[in-house]
N, CA and C atoms as a LAMMPS dump frame, in Angstrom:
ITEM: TIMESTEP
0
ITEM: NUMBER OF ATOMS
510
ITEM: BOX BOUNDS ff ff ff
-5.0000000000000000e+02 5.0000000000000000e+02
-5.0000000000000000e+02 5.0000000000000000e+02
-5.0000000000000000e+02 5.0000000000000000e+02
ITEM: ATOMS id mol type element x y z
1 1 1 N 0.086 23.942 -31.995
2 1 2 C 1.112 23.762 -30.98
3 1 3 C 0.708 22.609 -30.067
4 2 1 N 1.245 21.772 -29.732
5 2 2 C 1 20.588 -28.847
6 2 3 C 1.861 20.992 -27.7
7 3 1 N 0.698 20.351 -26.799
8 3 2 C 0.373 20.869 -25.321
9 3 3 C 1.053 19.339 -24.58
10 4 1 N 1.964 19.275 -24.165
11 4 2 C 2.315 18.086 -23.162
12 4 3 C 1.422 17.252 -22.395
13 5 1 N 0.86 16.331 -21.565
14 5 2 C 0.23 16.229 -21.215
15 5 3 C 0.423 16.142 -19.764
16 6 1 N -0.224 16.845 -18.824
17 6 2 C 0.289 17.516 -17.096
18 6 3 C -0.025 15.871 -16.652
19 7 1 N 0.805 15.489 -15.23
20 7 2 C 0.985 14.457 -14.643
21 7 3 C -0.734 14.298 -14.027
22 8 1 N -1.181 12.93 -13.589
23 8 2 C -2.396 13.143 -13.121
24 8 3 C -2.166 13.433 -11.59
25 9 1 N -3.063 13.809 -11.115
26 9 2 C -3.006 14.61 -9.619
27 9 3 C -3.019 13.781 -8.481
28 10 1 N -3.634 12.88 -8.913
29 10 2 C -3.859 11.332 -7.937
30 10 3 C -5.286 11.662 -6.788
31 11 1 N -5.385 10.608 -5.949
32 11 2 C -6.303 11.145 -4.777
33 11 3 C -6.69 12.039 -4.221
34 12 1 N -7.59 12.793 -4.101
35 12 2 C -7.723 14.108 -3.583
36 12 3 C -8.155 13.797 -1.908
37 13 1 N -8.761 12.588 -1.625
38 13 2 C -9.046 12.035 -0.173
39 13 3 C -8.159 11.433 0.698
40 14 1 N -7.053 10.155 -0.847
41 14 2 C -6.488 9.874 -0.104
42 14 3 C -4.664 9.781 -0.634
43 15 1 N -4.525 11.088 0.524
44 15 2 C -3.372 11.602 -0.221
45 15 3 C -2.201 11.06 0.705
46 16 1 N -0.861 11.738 0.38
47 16 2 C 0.158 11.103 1.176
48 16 3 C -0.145 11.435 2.544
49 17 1 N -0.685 12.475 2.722
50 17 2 C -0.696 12.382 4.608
51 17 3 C -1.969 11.368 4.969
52 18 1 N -2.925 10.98 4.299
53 18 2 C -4.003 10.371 4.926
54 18 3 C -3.201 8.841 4.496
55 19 1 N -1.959 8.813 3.831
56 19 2 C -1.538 7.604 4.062
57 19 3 C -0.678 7.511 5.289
58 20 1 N -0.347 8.619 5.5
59 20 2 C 0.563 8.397 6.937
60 20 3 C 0.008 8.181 8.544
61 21 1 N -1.147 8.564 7.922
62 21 2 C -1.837 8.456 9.17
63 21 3 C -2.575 7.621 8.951
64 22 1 N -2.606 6.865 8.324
65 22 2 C -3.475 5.354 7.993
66 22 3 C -2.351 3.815 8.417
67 23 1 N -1.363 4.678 8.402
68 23 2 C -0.273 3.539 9.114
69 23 3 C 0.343 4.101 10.67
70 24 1 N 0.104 5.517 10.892
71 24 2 C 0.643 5.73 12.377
72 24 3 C -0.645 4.667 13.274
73 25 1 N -2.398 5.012 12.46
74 25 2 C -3.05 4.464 13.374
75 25 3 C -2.979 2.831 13.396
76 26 1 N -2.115 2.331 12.719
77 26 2 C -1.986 0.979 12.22
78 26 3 C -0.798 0.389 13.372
79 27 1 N 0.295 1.444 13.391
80 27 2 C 1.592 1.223 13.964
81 27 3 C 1.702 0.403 15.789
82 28 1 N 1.113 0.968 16.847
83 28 2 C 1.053 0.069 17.992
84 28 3 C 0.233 -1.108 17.84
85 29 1 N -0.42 -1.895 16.812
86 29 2 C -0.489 -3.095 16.663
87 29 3 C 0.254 -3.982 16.224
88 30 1 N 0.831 -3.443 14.957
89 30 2 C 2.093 -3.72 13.883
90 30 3 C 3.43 -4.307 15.226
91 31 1 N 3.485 -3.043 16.047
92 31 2 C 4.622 -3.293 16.795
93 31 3 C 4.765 -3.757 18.045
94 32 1 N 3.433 -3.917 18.282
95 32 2 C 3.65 -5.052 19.258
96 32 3 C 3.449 -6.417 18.876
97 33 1 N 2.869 -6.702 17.674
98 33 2 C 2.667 -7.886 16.865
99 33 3 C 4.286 -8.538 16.641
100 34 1 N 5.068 -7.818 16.088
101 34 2 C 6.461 -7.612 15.501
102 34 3 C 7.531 -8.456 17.106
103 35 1 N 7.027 -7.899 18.052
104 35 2 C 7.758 -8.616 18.539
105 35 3 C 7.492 -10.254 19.129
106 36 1 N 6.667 -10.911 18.372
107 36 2 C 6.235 -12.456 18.31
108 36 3 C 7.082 -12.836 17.572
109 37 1 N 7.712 -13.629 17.988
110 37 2 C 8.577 -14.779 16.68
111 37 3 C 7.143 -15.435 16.004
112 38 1 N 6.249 -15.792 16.201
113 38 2 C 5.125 -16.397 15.257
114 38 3 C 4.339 -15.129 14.561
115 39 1 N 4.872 -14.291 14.862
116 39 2 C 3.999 -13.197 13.762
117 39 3 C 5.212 -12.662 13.01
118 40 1 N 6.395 -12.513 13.257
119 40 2 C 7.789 -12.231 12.658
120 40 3 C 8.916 -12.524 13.39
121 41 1 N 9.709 -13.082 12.149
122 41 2 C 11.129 -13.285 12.759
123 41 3 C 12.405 -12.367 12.851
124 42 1 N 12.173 -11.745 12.051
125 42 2 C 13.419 -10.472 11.919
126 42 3 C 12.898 -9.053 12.901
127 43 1 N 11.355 -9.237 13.059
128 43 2 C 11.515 -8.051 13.977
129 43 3 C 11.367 -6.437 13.06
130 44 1 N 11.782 -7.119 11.721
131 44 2 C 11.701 -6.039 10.598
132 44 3 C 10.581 -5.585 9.854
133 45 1 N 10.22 -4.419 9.426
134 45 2 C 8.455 -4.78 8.263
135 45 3 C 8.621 -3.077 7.461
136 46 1 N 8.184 -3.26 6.109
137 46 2 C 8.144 -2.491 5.564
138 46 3 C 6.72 -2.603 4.88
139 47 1 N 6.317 -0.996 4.804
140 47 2 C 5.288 -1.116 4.121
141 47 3 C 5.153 0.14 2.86
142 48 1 N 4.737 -0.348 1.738
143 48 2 C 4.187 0.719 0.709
144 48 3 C 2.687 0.709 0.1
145 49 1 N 2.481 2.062 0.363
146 49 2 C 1.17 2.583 0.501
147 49 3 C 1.21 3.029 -1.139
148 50 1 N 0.105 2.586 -2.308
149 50 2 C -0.084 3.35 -3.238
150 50 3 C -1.262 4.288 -3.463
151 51 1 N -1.067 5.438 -4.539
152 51 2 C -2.144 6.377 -4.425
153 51 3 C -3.244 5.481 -5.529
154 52 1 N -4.356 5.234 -4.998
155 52 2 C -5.573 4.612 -5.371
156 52 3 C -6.325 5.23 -6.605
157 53 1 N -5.946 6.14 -6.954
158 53 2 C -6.271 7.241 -8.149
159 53 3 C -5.207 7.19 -9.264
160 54 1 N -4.493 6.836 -9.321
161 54 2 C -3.39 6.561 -10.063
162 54 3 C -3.098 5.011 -10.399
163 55 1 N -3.666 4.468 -11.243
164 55 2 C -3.451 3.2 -12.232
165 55 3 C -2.133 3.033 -13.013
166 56 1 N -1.535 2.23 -13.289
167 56 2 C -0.509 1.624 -14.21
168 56 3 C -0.544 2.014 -15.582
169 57 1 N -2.14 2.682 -15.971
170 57 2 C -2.3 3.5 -17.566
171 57 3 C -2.508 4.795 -16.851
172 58 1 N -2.356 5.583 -16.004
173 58 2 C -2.272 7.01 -15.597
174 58 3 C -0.689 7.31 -14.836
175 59 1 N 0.044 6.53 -14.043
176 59 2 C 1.267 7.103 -13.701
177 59 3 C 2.312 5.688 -13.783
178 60 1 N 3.499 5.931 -13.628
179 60 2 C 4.319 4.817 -13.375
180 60 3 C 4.552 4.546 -12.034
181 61 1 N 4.819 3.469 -11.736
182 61 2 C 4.915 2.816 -10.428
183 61 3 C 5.308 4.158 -9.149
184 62 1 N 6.507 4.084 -9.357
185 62 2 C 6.853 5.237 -8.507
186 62 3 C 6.12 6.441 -8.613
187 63 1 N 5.589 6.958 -9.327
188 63 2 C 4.884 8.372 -8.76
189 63 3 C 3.55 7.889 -8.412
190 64 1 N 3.349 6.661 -8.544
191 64 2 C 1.66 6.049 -7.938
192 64 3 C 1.933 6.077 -6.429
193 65 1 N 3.375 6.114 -6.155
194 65 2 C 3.59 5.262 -4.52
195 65 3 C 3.516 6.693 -3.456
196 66 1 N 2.494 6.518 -2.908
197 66 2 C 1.987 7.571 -1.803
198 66 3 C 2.903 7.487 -0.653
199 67 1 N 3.235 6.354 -0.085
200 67 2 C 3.661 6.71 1.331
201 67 3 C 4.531 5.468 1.794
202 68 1 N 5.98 5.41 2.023
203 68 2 C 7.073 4.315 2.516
204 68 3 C 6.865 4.134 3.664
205 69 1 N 7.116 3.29 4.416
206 69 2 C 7.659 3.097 5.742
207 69 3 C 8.376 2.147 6.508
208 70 1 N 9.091 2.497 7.242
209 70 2 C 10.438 1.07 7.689
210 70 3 C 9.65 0.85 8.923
211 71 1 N 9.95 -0.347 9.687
212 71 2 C 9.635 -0.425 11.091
213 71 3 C 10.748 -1.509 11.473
214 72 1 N 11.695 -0.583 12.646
215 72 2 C 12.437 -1.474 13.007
216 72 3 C 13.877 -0.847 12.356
217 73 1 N 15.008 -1.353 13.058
218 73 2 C 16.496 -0.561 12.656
219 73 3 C 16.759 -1.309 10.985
220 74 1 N 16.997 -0.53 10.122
221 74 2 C 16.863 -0.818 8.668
222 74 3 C 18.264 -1.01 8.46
223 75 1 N 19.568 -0.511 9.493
224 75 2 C 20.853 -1.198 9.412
225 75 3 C 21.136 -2.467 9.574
226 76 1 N 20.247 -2.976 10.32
227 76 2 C 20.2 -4.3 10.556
228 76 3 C 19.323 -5.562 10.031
229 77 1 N 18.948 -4.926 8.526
230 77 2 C 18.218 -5.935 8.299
231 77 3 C 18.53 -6.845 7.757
232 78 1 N 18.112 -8.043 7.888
233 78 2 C 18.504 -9.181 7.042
234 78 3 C 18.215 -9.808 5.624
235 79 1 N 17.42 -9.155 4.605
236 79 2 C 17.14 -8.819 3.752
237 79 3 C 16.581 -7.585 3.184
238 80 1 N 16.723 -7.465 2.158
239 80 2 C 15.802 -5.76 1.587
240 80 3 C 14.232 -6.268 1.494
241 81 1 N 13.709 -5.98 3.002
242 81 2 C 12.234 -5.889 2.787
243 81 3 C 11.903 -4.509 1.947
244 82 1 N 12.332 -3.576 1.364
245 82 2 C 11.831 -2.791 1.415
246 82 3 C 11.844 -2.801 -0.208
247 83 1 N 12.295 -3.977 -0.854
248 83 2 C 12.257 -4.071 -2.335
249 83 3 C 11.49 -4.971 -2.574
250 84 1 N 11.073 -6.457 -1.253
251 84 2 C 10.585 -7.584 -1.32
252 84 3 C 8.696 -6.735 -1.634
253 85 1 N 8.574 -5.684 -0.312
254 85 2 C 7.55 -4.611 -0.346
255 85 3 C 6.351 -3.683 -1.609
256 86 1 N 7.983 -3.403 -2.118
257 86 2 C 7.498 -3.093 -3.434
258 86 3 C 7.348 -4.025 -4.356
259 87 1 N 7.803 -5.083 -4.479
260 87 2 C 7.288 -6.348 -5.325
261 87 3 C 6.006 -6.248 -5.612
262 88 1 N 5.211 -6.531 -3.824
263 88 2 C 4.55 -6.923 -3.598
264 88 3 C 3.31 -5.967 -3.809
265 89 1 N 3.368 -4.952 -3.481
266 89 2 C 2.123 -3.342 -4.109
267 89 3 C 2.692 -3.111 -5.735
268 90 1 N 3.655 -3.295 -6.572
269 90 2 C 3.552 -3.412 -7.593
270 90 3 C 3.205 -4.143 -8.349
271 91 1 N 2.872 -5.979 -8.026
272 91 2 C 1.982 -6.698 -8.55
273 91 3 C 0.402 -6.47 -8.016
274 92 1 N 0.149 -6.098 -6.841
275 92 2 C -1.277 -6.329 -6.615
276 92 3 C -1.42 -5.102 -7.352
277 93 1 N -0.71 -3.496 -7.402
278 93 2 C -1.826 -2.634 -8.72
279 93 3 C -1.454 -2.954 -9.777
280 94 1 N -0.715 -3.396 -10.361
281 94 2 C -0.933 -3.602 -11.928
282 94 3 C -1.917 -4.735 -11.821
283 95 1 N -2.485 -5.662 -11.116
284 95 2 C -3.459 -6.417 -11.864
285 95 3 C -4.992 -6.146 -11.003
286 96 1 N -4.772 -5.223 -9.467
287 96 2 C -5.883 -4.926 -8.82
288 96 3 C -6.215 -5.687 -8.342
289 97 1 N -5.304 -6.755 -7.67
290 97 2 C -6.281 -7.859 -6.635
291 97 3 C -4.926 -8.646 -5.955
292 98 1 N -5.571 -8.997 -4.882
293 98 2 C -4.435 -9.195 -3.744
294 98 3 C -3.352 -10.359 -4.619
295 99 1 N -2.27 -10.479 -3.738
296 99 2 C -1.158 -11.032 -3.933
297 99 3 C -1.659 -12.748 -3.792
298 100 1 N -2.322 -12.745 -2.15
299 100 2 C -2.811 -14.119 -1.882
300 100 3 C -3.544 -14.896 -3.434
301 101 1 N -4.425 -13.847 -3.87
302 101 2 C -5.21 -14.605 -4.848
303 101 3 C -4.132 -14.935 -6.025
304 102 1 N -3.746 -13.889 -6.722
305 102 2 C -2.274 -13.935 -7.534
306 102 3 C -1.485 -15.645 -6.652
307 103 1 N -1.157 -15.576 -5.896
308 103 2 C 0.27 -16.378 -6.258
309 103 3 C -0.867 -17.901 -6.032
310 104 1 N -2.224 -18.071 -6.006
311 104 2 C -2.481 -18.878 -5.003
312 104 3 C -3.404 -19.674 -6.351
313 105 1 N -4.419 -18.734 -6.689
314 105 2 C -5.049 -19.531 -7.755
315 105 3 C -4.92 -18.89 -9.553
316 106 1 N -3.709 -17.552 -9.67
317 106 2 C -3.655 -17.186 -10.831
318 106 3 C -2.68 -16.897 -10.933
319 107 1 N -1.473 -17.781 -11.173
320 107 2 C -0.213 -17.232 -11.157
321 107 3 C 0.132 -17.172 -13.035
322 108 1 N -0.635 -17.617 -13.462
323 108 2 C -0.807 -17.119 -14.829
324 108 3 C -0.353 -15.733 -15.406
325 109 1 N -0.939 -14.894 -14.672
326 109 2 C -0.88 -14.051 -14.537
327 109 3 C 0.264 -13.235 -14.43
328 110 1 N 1.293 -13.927 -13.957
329 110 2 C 2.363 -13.2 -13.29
330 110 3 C 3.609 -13.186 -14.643
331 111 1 N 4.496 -11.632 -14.725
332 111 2 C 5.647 -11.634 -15.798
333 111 3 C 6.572 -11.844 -15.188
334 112 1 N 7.397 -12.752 -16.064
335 112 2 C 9.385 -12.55 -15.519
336 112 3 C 9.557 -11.29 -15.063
337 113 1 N 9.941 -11.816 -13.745
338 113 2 C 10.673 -10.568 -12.763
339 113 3 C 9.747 -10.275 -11.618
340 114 1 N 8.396 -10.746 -11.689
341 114 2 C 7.994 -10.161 -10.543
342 114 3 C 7.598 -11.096 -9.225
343 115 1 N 7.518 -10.701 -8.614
344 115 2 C 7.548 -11.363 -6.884
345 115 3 C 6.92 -12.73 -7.314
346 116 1 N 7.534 -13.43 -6.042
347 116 2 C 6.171 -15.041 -5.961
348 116 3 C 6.057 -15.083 -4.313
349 117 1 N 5.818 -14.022 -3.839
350 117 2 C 5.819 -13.227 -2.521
351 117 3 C 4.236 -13.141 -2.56
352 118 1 N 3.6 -13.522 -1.435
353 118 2 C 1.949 -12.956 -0.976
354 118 3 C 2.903 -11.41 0.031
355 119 1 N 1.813 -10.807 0.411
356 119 2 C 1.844 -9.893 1.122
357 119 3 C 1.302 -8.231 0.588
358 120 1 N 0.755 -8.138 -0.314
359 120 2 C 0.099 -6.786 -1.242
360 120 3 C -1.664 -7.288 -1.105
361 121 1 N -2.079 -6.255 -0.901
362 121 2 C -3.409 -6.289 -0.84
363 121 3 C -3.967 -5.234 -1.605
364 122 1 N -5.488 -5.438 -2.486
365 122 2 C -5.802 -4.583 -3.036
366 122 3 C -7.24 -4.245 -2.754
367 123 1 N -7.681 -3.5 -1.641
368 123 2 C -9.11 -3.042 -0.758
369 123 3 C -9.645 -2.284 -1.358
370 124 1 N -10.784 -2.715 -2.462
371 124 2 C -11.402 -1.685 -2.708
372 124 3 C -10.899 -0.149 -3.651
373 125 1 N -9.664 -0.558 -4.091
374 125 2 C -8.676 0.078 -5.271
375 125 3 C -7.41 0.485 -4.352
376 126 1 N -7.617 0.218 -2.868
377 126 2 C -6.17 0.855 -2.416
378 126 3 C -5.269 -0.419 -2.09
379 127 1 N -3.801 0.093 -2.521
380 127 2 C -3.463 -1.065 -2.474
381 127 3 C -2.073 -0.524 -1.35
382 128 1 N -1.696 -1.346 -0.871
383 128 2 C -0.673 -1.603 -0.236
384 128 3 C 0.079 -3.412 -0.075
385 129 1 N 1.296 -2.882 0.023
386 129 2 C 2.479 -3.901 -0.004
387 129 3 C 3.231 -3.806 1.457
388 130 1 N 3.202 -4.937 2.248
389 130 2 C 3.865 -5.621 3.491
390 130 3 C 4.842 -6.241 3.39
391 131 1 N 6.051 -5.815 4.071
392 131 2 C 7.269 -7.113 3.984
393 131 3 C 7.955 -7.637 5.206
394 132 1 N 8.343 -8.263 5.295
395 132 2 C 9.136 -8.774 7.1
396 132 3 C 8.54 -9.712 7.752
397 133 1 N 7.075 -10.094 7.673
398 133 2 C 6.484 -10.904 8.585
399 133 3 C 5.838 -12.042 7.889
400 134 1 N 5.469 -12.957 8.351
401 134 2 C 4.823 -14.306 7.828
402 134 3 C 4.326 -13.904 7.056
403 135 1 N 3.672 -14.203 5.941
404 135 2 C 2.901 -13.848 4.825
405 135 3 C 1.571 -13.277 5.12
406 136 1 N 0.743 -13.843 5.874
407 136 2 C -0.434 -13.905 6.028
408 136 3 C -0.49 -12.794 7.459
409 137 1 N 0.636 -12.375 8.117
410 137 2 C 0.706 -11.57 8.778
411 137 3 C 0.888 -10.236 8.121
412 138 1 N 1.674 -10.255 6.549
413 138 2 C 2.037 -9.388 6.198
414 138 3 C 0.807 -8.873 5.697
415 139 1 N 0.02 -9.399 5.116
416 139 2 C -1.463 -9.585 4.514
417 139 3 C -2.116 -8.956 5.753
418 140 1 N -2.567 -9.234 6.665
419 140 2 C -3.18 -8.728 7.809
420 140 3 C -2.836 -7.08 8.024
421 141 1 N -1.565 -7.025 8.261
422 141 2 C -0.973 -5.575 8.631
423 141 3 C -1.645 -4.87 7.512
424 142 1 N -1.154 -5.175 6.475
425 142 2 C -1.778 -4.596 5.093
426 142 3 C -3.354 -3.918 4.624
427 143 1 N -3.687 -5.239 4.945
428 143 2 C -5.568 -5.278 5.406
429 143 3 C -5.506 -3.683 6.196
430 144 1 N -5.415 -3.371 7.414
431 144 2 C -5.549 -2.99 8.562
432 144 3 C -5.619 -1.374 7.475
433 145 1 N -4.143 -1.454 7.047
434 145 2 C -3.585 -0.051 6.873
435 145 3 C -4.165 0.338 5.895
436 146 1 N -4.974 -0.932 4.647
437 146 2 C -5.584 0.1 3.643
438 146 3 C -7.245 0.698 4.475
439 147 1 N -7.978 -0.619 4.986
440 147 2 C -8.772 -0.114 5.759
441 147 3 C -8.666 1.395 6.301
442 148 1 N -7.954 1.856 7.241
443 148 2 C -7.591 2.719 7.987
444 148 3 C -7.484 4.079 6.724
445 149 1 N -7.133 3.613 5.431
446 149 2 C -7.25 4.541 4.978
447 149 3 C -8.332 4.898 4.003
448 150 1 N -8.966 3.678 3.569
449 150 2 C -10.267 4.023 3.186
450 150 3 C -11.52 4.594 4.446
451 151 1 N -10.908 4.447 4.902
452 151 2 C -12.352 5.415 6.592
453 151 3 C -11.706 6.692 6.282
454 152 1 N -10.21 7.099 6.669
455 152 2 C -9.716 8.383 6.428
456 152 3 C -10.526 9.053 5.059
457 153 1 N -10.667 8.235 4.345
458 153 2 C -10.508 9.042 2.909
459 153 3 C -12.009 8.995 2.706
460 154 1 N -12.996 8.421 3.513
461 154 2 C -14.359 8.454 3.373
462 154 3 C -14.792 9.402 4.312
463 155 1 N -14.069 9.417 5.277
464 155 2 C -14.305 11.147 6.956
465 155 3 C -13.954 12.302 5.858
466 156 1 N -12.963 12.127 4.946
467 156 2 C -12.545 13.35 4.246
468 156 3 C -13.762 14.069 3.335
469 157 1 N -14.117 12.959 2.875
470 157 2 C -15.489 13.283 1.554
471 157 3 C -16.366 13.46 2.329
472 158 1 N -17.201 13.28 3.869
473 158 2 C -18.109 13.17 3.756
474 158 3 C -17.59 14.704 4.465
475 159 1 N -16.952 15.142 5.128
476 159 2 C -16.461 16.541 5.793
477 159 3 C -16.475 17.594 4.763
478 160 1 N -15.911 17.169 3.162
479 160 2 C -16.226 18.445 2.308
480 160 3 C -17.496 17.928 2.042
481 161 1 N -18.334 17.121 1.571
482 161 2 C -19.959 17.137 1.624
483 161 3 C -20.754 18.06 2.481
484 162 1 N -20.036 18.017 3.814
485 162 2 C -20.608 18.94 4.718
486 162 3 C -20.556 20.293 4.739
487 163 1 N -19.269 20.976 4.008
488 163 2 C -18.887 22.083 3.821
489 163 3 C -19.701 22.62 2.61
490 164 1 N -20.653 22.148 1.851
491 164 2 C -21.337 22.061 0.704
492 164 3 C -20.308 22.413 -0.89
493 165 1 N -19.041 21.437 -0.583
494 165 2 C -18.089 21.323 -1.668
495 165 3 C -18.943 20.436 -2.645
496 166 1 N -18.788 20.883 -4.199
497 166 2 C -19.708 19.686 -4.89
498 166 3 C -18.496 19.395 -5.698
499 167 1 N -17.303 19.919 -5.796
500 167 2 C -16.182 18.618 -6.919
501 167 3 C -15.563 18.686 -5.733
502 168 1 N -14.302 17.912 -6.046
503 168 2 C -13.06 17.711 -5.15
504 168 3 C -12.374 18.184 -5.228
505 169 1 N -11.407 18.606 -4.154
506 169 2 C -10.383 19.811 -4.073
507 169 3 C -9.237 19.3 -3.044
508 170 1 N -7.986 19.781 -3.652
509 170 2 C -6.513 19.59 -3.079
510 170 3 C -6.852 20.16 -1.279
């Protein structure tokens, strides 16, 4: 009898809430940044957070994607950052390395259809995608928020270490 094969589970450190809180602690910089015309012009920014445990040969795009977020009235935007976004975290994990390097010295690399957008960063396997602001701003925000969640997701491990957990647990 053949057994299906169960979805993979993804991050056990760094899950959708340690992505949400890897961008709330991100958010009063983001938004006071946001209102510079030299750090953004629309005032708009989207960001997607992917789960770092989940590769392009373990899930498909969308069930890799941990955590959305709009900043700013999304009725009023002047383009779909929030597709420009996902461009941008769907090229940096399928190849695992930032967007800057991609569009800058390996665009080789890149298939029909996908972004020629910087703004995805890939820290250490977590990746996230920025949209709305200068490039290199979007890159920055990005920076910040995977940071923020690789500390989260390293306080998490070293807290069950402490609890004398020896695998990982939901």
């Amino acid at each position: 009898m053949h057994v299906p094969p169960t979805s993979p589970s993804g991050s056990c450190f760094a899950d959708a809430s340690a992505a949400r809180q890897a961008i709330d602690m991100a958010l009063p910089m983001i938004e006071r940044a946001l209102a510079d015309p030299q750090v953004c012009g629309s005032g708009f920014l989207y960001i997607v957070v992917m789960d770092p445990a989940l590769g392009p040969a373990e899930a498909s795009f969308e069930d890799a994607v941990l955590h959305e977020h709009a900043v700013g009235d999304r009725s009023r935007w002047d383009a779909d950052y929030g597709d420009f976004a996902r461009g941008k975290a769907r090229l940096a994990w399928r190849l695992g390395r930032d967007g800057q390097r991609i569009q800058g010295a390996q665009p080789h690399l890149l298939r029909a259809g996908e972004t020629l957008l910087r703004g995805g960063v890939c820290l250490d396997g977590i990746v996230v995608g920025v949209s709305g602001a200068h490039p290199w701003w979007d890159e920055a925000f990005a920076t910040a928020i995977a940071a923020n969640l690789r500390a989260l997701a390293q306080s998490r491990h070293a807290a069950a270490r402490e609890r004398g957990e020896l695998v990982a647990r939901r």
